[in-house]
FIMIRO-553870 format. One record per residue (C-alpha): x, y, z; chain; residue number from 0. Coordinates in steps of 0.5 Angstrom, whole numbers. Layout:
+-------+-------+-------+-------+------+
:    xx :    yy :    zz : lumfi : paba :
+-------+-------+-------+-------+------+
:     X :     Y :     Z :     A :  NUM :
...
+-------+-------+-------+-------+------+
//
This chain:
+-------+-------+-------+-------+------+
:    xx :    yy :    zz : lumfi : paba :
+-------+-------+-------+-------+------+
:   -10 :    36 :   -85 :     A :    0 :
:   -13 :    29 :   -83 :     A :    1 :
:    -5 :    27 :   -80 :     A :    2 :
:    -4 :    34 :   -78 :     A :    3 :
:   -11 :    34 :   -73 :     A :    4 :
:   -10 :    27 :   -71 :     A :    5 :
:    -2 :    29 :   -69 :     A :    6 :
:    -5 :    35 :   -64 :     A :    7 :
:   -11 :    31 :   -61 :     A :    8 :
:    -5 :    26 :   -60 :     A :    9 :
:    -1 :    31 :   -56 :     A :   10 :
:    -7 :    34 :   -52 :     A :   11 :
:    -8 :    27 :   -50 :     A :   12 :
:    -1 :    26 :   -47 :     A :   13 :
:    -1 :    33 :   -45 :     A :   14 :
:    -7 :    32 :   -41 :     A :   15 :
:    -5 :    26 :   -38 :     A :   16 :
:     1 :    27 :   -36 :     A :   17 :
:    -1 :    33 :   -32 :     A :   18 :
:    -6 :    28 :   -29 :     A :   19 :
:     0 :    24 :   -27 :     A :   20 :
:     4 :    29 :   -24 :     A :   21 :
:    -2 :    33 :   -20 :     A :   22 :
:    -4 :    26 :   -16 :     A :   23 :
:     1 :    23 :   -12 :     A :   24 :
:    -1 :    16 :    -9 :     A :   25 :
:     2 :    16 :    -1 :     A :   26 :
:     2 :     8 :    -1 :     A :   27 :
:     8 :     9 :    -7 :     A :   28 :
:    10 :    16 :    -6 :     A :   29 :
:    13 :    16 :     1 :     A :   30 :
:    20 :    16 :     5 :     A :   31 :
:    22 :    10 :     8 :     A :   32 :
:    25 :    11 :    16 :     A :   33 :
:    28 :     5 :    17 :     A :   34 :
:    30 :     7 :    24 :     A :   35 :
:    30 :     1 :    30 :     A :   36 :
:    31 :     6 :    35 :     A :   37 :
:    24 :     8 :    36 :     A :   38 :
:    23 :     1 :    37 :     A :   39 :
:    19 :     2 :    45 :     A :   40 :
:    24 :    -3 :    48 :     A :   41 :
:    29 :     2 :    46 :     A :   42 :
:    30 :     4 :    53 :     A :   43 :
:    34 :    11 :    54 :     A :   44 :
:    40 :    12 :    50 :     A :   45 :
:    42 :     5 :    49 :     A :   46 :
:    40 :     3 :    42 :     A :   47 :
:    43 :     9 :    40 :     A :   48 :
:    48 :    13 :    44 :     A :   49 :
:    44 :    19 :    44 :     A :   50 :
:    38 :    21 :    45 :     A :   51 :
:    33 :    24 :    39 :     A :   52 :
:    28 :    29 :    37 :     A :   53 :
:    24 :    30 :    31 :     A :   54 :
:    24 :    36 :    30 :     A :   55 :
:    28 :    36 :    23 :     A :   56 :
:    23 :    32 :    20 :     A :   57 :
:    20 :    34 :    14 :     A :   58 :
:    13 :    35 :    13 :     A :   59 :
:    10 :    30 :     9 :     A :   60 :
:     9 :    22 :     8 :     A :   61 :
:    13 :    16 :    11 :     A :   62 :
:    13 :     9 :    12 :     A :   63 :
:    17 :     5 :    18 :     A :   64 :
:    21 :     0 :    16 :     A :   65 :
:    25 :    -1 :    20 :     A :   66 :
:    28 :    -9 :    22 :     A :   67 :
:    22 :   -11 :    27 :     A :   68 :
:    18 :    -4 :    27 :     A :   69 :
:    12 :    -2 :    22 :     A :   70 :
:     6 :     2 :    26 :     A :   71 :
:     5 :     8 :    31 :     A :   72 :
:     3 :     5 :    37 :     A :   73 :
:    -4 :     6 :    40 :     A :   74 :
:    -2 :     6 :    48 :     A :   75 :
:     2 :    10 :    52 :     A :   76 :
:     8 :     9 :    51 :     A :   77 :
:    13 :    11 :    58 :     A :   78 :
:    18 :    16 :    58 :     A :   79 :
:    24 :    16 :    56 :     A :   80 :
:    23 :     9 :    51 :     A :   81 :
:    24 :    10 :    43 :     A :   82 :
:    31 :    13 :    45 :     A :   83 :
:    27 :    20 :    46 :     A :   84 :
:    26 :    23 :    52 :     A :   85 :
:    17 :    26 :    50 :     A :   86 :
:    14 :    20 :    46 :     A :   87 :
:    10 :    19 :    41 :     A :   88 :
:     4 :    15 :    41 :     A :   89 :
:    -2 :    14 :    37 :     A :   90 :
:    -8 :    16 :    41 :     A :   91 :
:   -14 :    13 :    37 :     A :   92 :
:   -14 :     6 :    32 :     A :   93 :
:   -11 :     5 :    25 :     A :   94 :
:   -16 :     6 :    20 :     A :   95 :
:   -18 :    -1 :    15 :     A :   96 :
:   -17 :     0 :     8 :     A :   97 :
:   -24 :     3 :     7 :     A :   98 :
:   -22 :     8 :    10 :     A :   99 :
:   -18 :    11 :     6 :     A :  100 :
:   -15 :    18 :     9 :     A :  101 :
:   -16 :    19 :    16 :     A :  102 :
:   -14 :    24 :    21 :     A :  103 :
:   -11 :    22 :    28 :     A :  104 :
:    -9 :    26 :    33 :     A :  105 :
:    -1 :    24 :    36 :     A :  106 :
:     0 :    25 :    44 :     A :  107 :
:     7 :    26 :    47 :     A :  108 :
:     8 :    23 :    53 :     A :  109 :
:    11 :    28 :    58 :     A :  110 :
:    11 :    30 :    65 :     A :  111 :
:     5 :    33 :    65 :     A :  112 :
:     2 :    27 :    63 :     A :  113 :
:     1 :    22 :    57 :     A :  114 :
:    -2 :    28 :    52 :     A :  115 :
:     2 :    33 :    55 :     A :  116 :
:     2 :    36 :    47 :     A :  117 :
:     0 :    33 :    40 :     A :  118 :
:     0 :    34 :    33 :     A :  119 :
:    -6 :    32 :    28 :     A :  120 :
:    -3 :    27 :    23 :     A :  121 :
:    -6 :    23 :    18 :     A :  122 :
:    -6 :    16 :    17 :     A :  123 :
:    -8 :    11 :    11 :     A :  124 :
:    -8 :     3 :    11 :     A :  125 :
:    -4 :     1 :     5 :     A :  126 :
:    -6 :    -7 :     5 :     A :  127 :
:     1 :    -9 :     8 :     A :  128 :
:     3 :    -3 :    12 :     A :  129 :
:     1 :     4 :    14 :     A :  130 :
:     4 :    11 :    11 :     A :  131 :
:     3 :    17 :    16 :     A :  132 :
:     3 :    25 :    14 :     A :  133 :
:     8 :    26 :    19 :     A :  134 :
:    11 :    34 :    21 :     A :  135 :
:    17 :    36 :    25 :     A :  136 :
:    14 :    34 :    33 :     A :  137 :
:    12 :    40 :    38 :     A :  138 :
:    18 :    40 :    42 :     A :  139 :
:    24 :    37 :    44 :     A :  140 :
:    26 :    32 :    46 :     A :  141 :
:    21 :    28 :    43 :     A :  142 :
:    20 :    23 :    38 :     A :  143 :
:    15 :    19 :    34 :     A :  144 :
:    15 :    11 :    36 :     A :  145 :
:    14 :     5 :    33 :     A :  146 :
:    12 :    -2 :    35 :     A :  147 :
:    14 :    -9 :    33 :     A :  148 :
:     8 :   -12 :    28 :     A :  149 :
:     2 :   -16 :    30 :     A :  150 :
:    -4 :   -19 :    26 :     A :  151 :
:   -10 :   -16 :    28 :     A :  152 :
:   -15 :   -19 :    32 :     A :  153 :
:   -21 :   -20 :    36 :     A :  154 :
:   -23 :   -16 :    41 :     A :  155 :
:   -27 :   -22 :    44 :     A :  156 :
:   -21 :   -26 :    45 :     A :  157 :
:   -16 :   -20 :    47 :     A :  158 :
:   -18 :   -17 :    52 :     A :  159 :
:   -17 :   -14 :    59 :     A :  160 :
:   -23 :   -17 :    64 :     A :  161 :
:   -25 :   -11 :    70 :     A :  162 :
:   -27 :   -15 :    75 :     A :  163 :
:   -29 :    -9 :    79 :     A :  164 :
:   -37 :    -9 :    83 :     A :  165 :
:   -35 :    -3 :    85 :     A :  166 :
:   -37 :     0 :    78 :     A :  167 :
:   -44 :    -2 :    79 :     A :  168 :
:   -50 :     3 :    79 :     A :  169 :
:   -52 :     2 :    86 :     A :  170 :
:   -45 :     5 :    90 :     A :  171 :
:   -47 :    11 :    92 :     A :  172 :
:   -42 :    15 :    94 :     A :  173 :
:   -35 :    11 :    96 :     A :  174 :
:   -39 :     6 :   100 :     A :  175 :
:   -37 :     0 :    96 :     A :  176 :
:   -29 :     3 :    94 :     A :  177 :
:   -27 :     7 :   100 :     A :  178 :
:   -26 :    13 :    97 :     A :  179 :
:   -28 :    16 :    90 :     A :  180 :
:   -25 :    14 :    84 :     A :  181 :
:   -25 :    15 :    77 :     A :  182 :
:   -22 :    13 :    70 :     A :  183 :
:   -18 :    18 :    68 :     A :  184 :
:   -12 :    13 :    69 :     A :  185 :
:   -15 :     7 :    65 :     A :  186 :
:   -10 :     5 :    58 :     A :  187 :
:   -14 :     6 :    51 :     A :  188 :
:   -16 :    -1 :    49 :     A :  189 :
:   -20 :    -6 :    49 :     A :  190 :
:   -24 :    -9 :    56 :     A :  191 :
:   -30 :   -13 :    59 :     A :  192 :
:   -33 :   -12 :    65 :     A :  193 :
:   -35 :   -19 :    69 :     A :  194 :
:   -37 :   -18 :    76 :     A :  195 :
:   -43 :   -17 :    82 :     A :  196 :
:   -43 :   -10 :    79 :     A :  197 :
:   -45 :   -13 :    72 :     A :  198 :
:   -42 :   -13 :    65 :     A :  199 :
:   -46 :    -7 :    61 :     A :  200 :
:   -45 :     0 :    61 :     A :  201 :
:   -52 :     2 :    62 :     A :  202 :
:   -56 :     5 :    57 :     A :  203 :
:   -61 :    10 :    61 :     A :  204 :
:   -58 :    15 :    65 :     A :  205 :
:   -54 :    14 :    72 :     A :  206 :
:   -55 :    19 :    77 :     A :  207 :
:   -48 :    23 :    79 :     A :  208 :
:   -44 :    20 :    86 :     A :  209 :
:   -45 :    14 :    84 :     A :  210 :
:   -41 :     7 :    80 :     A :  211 :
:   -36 :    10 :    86 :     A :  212 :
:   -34 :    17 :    82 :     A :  213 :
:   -37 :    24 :    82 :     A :  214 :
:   -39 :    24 :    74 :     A :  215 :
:   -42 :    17 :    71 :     A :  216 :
:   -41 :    15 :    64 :     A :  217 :
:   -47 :    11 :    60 :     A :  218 :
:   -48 :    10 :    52 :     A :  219 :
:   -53 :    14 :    50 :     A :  220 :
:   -56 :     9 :    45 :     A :  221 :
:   -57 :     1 :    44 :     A :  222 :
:   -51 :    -3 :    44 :     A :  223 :
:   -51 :    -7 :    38 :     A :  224 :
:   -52 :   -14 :    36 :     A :  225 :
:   -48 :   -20 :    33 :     A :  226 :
:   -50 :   -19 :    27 :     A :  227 :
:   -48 :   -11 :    27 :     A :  228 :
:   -40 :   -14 :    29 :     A :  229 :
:   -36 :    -8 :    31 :     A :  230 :
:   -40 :    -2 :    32 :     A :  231 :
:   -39 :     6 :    35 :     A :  232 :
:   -43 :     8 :    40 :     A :  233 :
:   -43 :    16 :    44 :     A :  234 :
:   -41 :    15 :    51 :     A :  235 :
:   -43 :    22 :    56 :     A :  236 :
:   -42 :    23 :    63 :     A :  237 :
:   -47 :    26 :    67 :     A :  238 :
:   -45 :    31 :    71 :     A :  239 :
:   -47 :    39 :    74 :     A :  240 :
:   -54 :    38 :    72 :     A :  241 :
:   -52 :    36 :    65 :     A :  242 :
:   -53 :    28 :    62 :     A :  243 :
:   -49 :    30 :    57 :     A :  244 :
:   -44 :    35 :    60 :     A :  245 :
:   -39 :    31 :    56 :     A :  246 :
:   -39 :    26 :    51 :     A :  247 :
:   -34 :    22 :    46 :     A :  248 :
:   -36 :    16 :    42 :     A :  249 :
:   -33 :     9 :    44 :     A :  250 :
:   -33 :     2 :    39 :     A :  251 :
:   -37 :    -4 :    43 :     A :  252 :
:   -37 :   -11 :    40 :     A :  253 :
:   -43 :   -17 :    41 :     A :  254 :
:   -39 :   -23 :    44 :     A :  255 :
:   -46 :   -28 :    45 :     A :  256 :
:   -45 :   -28 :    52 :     A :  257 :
:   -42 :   -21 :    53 :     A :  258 :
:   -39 :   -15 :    51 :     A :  259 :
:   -33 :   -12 :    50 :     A :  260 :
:   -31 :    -5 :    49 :     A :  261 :
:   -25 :     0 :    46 :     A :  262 :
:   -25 :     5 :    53 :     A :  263 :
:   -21 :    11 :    53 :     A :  264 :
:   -19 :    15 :    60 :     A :  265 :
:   -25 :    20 :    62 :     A :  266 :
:   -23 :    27 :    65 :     A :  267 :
:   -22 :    27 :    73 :     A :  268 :
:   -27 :    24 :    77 :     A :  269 :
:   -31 :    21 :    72 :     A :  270 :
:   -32 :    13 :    71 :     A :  271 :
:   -35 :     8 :    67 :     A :  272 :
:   -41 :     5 :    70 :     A :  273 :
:   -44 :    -2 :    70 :     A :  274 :
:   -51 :    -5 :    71 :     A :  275 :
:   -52 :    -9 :    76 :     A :  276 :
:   -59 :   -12 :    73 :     A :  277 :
:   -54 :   -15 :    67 :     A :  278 :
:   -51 :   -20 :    72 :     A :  279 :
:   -57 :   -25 :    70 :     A :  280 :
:   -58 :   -23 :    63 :     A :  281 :
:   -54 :   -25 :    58 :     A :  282 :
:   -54 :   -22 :    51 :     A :  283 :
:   -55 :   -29 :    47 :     A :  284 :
:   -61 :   -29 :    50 :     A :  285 :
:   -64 :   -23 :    48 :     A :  286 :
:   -60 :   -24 :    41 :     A :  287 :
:   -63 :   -31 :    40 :     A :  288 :
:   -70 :   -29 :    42 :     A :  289 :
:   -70 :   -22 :    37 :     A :  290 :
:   -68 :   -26 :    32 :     A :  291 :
:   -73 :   -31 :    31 :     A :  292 :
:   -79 :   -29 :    27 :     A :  293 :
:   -84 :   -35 :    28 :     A :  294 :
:   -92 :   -36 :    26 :     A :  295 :
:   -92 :   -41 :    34 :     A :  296 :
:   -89 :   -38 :    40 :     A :  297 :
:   -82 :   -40 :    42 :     A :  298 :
:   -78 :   -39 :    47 :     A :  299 :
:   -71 :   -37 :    47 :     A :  300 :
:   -68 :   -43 :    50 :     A :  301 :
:   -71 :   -46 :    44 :     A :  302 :
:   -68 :   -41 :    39 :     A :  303 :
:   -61 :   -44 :    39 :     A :  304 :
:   -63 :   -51 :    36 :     A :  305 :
:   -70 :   -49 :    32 :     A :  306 :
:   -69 :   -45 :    26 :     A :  307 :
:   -74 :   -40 :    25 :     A :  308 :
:   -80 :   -41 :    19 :     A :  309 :
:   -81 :   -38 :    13 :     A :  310 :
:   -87 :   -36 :    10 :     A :  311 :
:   -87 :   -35 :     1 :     A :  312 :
:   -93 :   -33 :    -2 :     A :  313 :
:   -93 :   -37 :    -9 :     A :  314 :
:  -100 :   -35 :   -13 :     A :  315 :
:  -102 :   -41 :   -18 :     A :  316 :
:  -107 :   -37 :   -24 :     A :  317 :
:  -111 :   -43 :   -29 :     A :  318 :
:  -116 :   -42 :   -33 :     A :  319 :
:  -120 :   -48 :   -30 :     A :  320 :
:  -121 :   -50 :   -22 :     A :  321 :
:  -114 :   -53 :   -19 :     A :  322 :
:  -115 :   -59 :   -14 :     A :  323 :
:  -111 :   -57 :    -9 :     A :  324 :
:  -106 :   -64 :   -10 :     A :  325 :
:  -104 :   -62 :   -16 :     A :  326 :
:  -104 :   -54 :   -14 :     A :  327 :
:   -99 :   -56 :    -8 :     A :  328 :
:   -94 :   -60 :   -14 :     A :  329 :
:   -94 :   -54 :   -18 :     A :  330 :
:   -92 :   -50 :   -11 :     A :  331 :
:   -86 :   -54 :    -9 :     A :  332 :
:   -83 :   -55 :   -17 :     A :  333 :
:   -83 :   -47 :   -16 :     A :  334 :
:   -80 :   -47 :    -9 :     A :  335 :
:   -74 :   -52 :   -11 :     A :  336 :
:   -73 :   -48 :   -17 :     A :  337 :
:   -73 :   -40 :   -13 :     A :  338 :
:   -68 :   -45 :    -9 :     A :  339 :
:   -63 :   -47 :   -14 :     A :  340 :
:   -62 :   -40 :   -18 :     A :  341 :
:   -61 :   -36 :   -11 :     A :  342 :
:   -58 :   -42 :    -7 :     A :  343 :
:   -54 :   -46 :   -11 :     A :  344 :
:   -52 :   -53 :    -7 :     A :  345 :
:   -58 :   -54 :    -3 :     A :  346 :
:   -64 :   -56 :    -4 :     A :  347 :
:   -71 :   -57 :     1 :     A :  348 :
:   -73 :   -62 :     5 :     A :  349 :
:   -81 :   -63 :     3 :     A :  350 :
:   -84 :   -67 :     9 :     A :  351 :
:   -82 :   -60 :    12 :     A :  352 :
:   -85 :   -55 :     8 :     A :  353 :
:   -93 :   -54 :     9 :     A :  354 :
:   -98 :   -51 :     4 :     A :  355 :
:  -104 :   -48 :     4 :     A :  356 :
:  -108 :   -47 :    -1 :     A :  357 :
:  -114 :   -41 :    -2 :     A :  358 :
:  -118 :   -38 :    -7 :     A :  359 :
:  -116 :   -31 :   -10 :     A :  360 :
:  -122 :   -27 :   -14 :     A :  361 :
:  -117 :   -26 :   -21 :     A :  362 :
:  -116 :   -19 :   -23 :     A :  363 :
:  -122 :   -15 :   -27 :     A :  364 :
:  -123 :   -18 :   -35 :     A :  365 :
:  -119 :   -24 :   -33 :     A :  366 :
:  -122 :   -31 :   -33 :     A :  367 :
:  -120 :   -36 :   -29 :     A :  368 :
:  -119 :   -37 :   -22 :     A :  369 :
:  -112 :   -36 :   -18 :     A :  370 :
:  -110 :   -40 :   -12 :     A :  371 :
+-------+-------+-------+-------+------+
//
């Protein structure tokens, strides 16, 4: 009975964990590999192919680009008549990290009627060293997914594009500084810094419409991030027909100490990013440096580069006789140095530095001694 119940409870098991395996799929192993050159963006026309191509026929589900110098989806607009297809397809959006798991990104196909003339929702996952994409068939035809030739990721303080356009400030009224109205309904997804007269930061508070050279204004509604934040998502909203808000999208900005950079996308017709001309003479290092120093004197920014800012520890002494302070300050010190060796292995506290200060403490009721 013993033999015949351990056989059955064994069966389940496997039986249980057999569905479980069949039931899961895992799309950075279960994926179809397109290795495909011509959708390389430099495929221009026909010529990498003889024909023009359409992914109509393909099916839905996951795919991983593997071609000879292709793996990812770009995140530009890439011209007509490029990856051997007439409509193409770029991401409109960034690659997740790992973190992230599954997302959702939204695909453009770019036509005549513009660089998202259709779409179709995908979803994307970070497989450490490549990417696999939940495609299906396009929308139309001709139109195809495209691919581009694989780089390292790197860091929007250092790859970037500077506007040096002083028409963006805050203070253009109308088209007195540009000639005309403008907008950015043309700029290219990606990363920017803003450096000129007109300033180098979006303005946190609400501008006024006809201004920055556009009809509508664009501004963050929120703070912009410090150093220590890294990377991080703030809403944009443009003001127009009595409305601070009449539209909004979230944009990524980062901290560089001196400046900020921010991922852009293009704004509807006759809506602009705007610039705070103030911000040409203040610059972000500063203020970081200044709201990062807690201090128990007063200290001023430019010396907060070089000073490291104090700390204050509280260390209670209980004895049961009266402690001088020499022998109080001893104690202290040996206990500090031995927070320090648990918590910061390898360093160690210069104690010419260190200042204690000694003081009388009523012990707890029922207890006796005293506690410094």
């Amino acid at each position: 009975f013993l033999s015949r119940m351990a056989s059955s409870n064994m069966r389940t098991l496997l039986l249980c964990l057999g569905y479980l395996t069949l039931s899961h799929t895992e799309p950075c192993v279960n994926n179809t590999v397109l290795d495909q050159p011509w959708r390389n963006i430099d495929c221009s026309d026909a010529e990498c192919l003889s024909e023009f191509k359409c992914d109509n026929s393909l099916s839905y589900g996951w795919y991983r680009f593997n071609s000879s110098a292709d793996w990812r989806i770009p995140e530009t607009v890439v011209p007509v008549r490029q990856c051997s297809t007439y409509a193409t397809g770029w991401l409109n959006g960034s690659h997740p990290i790992v973190q992230e798991g599954e997302v959702k990104r939204t695909v453009c196909f770019n036509w005549h009627d513009g660089p998202c003339s259709w779409s179709s929702e995908i979803k994307i996952k970070n497989c450490s060293n490549f990417f696999v994409y939940e495609l299906r068939p396009v929308p139309k035809c001709d139109a195809a997914y495209c691919t581009i030739t694989e780089r390292p990721p790197s860091d929007p303080c250092e790859d970037h594009k500077v506007l040096k356009q002083p028409w963006r400030s805050t203070q253009c009224k109308n088209s007195e500084c540009y000639g005309g109205f403008t907008s950015d309904i043309s700029i290219n997804y990606g990363w920017y810094r803003f450096k000129s007269s007109g300033g180098w930061k979006i303005p946190e508070t609400l501008v006024p419409t006809h201004r920055c050279s556009g009809y509508s204004t664009a501004w963050i509604d929120g703070a912009h991030p410090t150093v220590g934040e890294g990377i991080a998502t703030r809403t944009v909203c443009t003001h127009w027909n009595g409305n601070p808000c009449y539209l909004m999208h979230e944009i990524r900005i980062k901290n560089c100490a001196s400046y900020f950079v921010y991922e852009l996308k293009s704004l509807y017709c006759c809506s602009v990013y705007c610039t705070d001309p103030e911000t040409t003479t203040h610059r972000p290092e500063v203020q970081s440096s200044a709201e990062s120093v807690h201090s128990t004197s007063p200290i001023s920014a430019g010396e907060a580069n070089i000073a490291a800012p104090e700390k204050i520890i509280k260390v209670e002494v209980t004895s049961m006789t009266k402690l001088d302070d020499e022998t109080t300050k001893r104690i202290v010190l040996k206990r500090v140095q031995r927070m320090v060796e648990e918590q910061c292995p390898g360093n160690t506290i210069d104690f010419n530095q260190v200042e204690v200060e000694c003081s009388d403490v009523d012990p707890p009721d029922g207890e006796g001694g005293s506690t410094l």
